[in-house]
C-alpha positions in Angstrom: -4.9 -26.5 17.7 -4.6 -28.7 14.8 -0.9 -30.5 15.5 1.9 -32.0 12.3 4.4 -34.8 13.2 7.8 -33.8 12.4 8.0 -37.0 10.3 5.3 -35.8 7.9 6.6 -31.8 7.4 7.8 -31.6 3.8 12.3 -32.4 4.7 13.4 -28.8 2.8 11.9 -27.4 7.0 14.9 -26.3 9.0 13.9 -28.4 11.8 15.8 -30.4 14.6 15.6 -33.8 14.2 14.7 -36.3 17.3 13.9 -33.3 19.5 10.2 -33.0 18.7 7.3 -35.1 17.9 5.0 -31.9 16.5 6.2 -29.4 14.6 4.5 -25.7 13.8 1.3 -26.9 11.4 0.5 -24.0 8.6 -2.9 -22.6 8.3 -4.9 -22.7 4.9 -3.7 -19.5 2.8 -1.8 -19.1 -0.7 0.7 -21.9 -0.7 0.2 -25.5 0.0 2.2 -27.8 2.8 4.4 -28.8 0.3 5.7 -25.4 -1.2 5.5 -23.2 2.2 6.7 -22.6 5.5 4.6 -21.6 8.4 5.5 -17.7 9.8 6.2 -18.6 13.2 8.9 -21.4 11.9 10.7 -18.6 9.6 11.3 -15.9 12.6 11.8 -19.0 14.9 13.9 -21.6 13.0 15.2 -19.5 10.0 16.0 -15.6 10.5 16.5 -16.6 14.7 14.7 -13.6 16.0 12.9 -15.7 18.5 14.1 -19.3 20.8 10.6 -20.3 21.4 7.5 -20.2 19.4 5.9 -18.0 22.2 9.0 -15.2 21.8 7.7 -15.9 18.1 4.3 -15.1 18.4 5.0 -12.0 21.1 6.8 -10.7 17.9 4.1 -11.3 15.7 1.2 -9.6 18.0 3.2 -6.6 17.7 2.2 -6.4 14.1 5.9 -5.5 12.6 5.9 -8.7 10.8 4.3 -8.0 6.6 4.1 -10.7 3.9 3.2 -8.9 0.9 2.5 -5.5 2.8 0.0 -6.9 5.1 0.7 -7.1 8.8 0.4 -10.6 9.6 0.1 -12.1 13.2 -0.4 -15.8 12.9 2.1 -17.8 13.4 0.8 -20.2 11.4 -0.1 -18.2 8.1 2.0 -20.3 5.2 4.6 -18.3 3.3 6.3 -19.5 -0.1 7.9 -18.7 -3.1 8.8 -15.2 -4.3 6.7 -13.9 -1.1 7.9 -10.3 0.6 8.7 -10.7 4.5 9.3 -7.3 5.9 10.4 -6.9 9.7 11.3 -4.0 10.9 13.5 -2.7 8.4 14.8 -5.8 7.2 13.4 -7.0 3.8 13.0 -10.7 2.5 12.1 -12.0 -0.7 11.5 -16.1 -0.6 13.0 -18.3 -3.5 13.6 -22.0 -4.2 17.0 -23.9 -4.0 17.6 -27.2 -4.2 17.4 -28.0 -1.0 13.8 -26.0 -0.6 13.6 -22.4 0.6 15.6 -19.3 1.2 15.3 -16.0 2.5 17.3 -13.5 0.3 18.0 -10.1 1.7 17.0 -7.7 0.1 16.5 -3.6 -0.8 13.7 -1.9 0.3 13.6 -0.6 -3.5 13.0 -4.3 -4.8 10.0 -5.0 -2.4 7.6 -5.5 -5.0 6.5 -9.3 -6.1 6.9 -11.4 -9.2 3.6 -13.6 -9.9 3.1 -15.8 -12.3 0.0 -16.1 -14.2 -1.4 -19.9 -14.2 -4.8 -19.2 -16.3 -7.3 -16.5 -16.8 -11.3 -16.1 -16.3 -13.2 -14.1 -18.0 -15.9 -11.9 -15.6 -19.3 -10.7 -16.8 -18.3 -6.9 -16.5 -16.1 -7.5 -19.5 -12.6 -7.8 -17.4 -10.2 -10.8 -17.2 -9.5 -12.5 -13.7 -5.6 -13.5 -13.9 -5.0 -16.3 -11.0 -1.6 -16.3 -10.2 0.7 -19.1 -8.6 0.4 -18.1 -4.7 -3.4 -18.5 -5.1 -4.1 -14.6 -5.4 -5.9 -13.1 -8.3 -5.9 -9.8 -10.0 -8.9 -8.0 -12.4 -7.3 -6.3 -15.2 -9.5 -4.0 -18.0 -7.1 -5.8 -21.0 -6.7 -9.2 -22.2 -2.7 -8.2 -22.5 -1.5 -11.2 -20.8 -0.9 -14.7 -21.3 -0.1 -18.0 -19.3 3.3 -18.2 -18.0 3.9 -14.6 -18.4 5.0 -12.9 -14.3 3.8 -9.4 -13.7 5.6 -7.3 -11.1 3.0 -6.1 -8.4 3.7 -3.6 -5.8 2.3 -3.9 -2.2 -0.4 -1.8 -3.0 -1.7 -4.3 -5.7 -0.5 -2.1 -8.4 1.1 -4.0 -11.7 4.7 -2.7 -12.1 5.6 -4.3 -15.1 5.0 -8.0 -17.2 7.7 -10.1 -18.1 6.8 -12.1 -20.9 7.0 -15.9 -21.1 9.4 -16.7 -24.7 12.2 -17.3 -25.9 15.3 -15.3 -24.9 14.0 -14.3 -21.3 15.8 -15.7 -18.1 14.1 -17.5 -15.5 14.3 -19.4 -12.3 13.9 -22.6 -12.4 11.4 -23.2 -9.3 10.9 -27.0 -9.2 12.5 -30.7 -9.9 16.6 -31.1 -10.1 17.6 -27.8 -11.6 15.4 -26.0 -8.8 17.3 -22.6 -8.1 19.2 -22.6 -11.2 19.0 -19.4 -13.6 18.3 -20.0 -17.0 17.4 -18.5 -20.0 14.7 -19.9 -22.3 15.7 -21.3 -26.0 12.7 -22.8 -27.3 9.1 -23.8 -26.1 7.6 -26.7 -27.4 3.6 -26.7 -27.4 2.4 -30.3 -26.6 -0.8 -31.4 -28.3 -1.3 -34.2 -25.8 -2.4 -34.0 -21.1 1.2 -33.9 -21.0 2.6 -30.5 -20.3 4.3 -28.0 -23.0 8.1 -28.5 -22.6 10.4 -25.5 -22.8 14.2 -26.1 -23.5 16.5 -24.0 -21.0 20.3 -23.1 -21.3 21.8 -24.9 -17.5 25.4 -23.9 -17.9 25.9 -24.1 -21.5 23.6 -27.3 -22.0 19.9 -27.4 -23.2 17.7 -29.3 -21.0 14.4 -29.3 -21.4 12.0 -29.1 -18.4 8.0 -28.9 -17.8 6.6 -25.5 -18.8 5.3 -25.1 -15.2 9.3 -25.5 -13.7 10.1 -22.2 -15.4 9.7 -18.9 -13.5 10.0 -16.1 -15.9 12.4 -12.9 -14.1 13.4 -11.0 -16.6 13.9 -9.9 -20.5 17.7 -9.5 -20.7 18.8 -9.3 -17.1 16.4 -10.1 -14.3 14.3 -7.6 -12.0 15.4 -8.9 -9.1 19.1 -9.3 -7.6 19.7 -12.9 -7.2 23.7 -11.9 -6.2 22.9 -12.7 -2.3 20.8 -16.0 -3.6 23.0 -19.2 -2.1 21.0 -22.1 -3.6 23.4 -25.1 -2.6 
């Protein structure tokens, strides 16, 4: 079993320090190292339900534990941003703070995920691929969306709804210093150049502009998800 130091996990892990060398050492899957947490860690280190990682993994070969409407039972499969954690009856919905990740609690009604398009393929049977920014991908009959814009999916795979990336929509702010802060968007500025398109966000009554790829669209005029248990400090 492949092994991590503690000294090399990425610092936002709720880990004890100077108690172990080797830490829980995510599997391949839809987030990196750097932007995810390993399944056994959250029920373990995070939520509590389990002391050690075997009470962990008992709970996981039960197959209570979803991400995303799936049953998942390895304790090493990665979870990140804006995934759905269901156990039992207790929902989760993951989202970035500024001091990594959190585990809102959520309604049953607002188990449905937000995914941000990163770029589209076009397939030979005439439909677009849209590969989103856990890694999935979705094939849809129109070309109705574009880069930056978040669809709401269901756990059946269904699209919900899109929320269009421009000006006047609010959005989570998902990476650098203003991680976890709620914005809304005032102007997006198109670079012609490798560097990235810039948009200009409203962070409590200022205008500060941050990499296109920071911005996590979540909403037209109020956002689809309730960020009112969302402690980002």
């Amino acid at each position: 079993m492949s092994k991590l130091k503690r000294l090399a996990a990425p610092s936002f892990w709720p880990i004890e320090t100077k108690t172990k060398k080797y830490v829980i050492m995510p599997k391949p899957g839809p987030h990196s190292l750097k932007t995810s947490m390993p399944l056994g860690m959250v029920l373990r280190d995070v939520l509590k339900h389990a002391e050690t990682l075997k009470e962990a993994r008992a709970i996981l070969n039960k197959g209570v534990v979803k991400v995303n409407g799936r049953a998942r039972k390895d304790h090493g499969f990665p979870v990140g941003f804006m995934d759905i954690i269901e156990i039992g009856d207790d929902v989760y919905r993951i989202l970035a703070g500024r001091k990594g990740l959190h585990l809102v609690s959520i309604d049953r009604k607002e188990a449905f995920r937000l995914l941000r398009v990163e770029n589209k393929v076009h397939l030979k049977n005439r439909k677009i691929q849209l590969n989103l920014h856990d890694g999935s991908n979705i094939a849809v009959e129109k070309d109705d969306y574009k880069t930056g814009d978040v669809i709401a999916m269901d756990m059946e795979n269904k699209i919900k709804s899109v929320v269009r990336f421009e000006k006047d929509s609010v959005a989570l702010i998902a990476h650098g210093k203003n991680t976890g802060a709620f914005v809304t968007i005032k102007k997006i500025i198109i670079t012609k150049s490798s560097h990235p398109n810039i948009v200009v966000v409203s962070v409590d009554g200022k205008d500060v502009p941050v990499p296109k790829d920071y911005v996590f669209v979540v909403g037209k005029d109020k956002p689809l998800i309730s960020l009112a248990n969302l402690k980002l400090q």
